[in-house]
C-alpha positions in Angstrom: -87.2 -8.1 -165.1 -86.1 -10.6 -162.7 -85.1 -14.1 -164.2 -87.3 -16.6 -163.4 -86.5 -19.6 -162.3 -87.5 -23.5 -163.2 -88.4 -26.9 -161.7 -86.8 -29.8 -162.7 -89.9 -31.1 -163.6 -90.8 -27.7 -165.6 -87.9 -28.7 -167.6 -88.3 -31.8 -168.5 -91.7 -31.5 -169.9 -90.5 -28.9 -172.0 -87.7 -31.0 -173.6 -90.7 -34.0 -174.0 -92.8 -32.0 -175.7 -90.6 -29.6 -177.9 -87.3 -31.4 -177.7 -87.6 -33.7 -180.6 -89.1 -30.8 -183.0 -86.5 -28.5 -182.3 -83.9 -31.2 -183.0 -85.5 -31.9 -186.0 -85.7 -28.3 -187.2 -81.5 -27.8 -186.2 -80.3 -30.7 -188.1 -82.7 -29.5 -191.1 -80.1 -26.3 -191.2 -77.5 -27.4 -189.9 -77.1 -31.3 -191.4 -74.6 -32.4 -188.7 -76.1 -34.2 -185.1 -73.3 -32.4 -182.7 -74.0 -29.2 -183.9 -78.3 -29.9 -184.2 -77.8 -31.2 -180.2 -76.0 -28.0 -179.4 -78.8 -25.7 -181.3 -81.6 -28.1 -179.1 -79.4 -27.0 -175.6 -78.7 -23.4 -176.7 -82.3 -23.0 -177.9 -83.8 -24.4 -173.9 -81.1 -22.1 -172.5 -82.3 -19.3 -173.8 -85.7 -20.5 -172.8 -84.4 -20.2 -169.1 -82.7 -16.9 -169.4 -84.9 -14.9 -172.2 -88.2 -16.5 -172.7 -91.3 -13.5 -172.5 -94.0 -14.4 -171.1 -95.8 -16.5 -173.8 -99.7 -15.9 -174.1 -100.6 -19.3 -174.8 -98.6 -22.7 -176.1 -98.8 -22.2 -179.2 -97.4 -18.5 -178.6 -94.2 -20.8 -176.5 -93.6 -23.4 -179.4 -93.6 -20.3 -182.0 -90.9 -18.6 -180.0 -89.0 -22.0 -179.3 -89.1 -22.7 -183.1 -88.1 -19.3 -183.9 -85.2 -18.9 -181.6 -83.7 -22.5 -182.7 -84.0 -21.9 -186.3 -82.3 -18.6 -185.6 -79.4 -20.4 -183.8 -78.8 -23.1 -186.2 -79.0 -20.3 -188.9 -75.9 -18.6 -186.6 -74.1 -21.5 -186.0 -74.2 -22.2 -190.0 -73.5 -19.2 -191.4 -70.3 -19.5 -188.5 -69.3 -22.8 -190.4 -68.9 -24.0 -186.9 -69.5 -27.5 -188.7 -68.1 -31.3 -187.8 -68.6 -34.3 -190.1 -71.8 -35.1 -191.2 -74.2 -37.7 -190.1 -75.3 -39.8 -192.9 -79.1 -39.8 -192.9 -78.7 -43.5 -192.2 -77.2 -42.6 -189.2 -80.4 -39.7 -188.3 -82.9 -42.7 -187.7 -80.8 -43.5 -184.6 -80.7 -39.7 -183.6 -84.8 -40.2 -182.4 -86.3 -39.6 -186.2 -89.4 -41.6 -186.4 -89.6 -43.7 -189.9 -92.8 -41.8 -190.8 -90.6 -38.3 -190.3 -87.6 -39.8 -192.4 -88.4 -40.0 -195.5 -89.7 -36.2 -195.4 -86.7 -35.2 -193.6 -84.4 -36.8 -196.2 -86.3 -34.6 -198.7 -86.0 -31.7 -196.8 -82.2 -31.9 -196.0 -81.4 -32.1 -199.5 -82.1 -28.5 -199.9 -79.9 -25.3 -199.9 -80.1 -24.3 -196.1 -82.9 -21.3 -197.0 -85.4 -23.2 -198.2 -85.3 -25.8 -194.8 -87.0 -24.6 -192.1 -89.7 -23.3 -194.3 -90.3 -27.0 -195.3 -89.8 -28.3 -192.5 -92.0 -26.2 -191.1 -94.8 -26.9 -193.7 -94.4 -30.2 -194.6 -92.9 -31.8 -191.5 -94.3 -30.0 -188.7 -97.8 -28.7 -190.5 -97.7 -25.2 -190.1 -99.3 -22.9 -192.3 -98.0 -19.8 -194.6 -99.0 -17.4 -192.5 -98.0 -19.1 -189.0 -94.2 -19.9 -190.5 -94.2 -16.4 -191.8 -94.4 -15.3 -188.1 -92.7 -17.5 -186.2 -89.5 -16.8 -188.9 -89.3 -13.1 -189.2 -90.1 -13.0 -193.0 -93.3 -12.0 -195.0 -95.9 -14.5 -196.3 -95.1 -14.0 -199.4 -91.4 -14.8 -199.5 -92.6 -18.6 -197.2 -94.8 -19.1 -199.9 -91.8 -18.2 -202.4 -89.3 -20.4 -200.6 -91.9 -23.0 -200.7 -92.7 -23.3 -204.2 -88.8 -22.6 -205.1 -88.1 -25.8 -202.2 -90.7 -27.6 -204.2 -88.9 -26.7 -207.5 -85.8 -27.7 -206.2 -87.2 -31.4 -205.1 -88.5 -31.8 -208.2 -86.0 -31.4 -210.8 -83.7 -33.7 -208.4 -86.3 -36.3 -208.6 -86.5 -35.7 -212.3 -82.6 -35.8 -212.6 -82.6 -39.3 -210.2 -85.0 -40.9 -213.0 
């Protein structure tokens, strides 16, 4: 299979459209802006050396999302971890204010529970769709979801 190549222009709409998701989804897991903006380049990079060919978009942003969640998972489970960004400091990082205040939710949680939020609460996916774009079974997204819910809750409960 010969490696296909890429305009400039190719590129860029990619990054448009799925950049700012895919950012979102890093810093989820990984809670620190370096390492999220290294996730975003490794994820594209692998876009231009890997990528199948996709059936449809939503086929492409599956993979995209898959492949960065798996390489923030990496680079976390590597500890290959700087500071962290307050989440003050995340609305300058290209979070709208609508996205914020579910993102500070979501990054509260223990790293296994985040891109299943994410991906249901933030980016609007359903069980079945984050099951396959993740690698895991229905019913353990629909188990992380109801634990993540758990979780937010007796913190808001224990903030009162």
């Amino acid at each position: 299979m010969a490696e296909r190549t890429f305009t400039e222009e190719e590129i860029r709409e990619l990054v448009d459209r799925y950049g700012s998701m895919i950012f979102r989804i890093a810093y989820c897991i990984l809670c620190n802006k370096d390492d999220a903006e290294d996730a975003v380049q490794d994820t594209f990079m692998k876009y231009m050396t890997k990528a199948p060919e996709f059936t449809d978009e939503e086929h492409r942003k599956a993979w995209l999302i898959r492949v960065s969640a798996n390489i923030s998972k990496n680079m976390f489970k590597l500890r290959i971890r700087r500071s962290t960004l307050s989440l003050e400091e995340v609305k300058s990082a290209g979070i709208s204010e609508s996205d914020f205040e579910t993102f500070e939710i979501i990054s509260a949680l223990p790293a296994k529970y985040k891109p299943v939020m994410t991906l249901h609460y933030a980016e609007g996916y359903k069980c079945s769709e984050i099951a396959e774009i993740l690698g895991i079974s229905e019913d353990a997204v629909k188990k992380r979801l109801q634990k993540g819910r758990a979780l937010l809750k007796n913190e808001i409960e224990r903030t009162e």
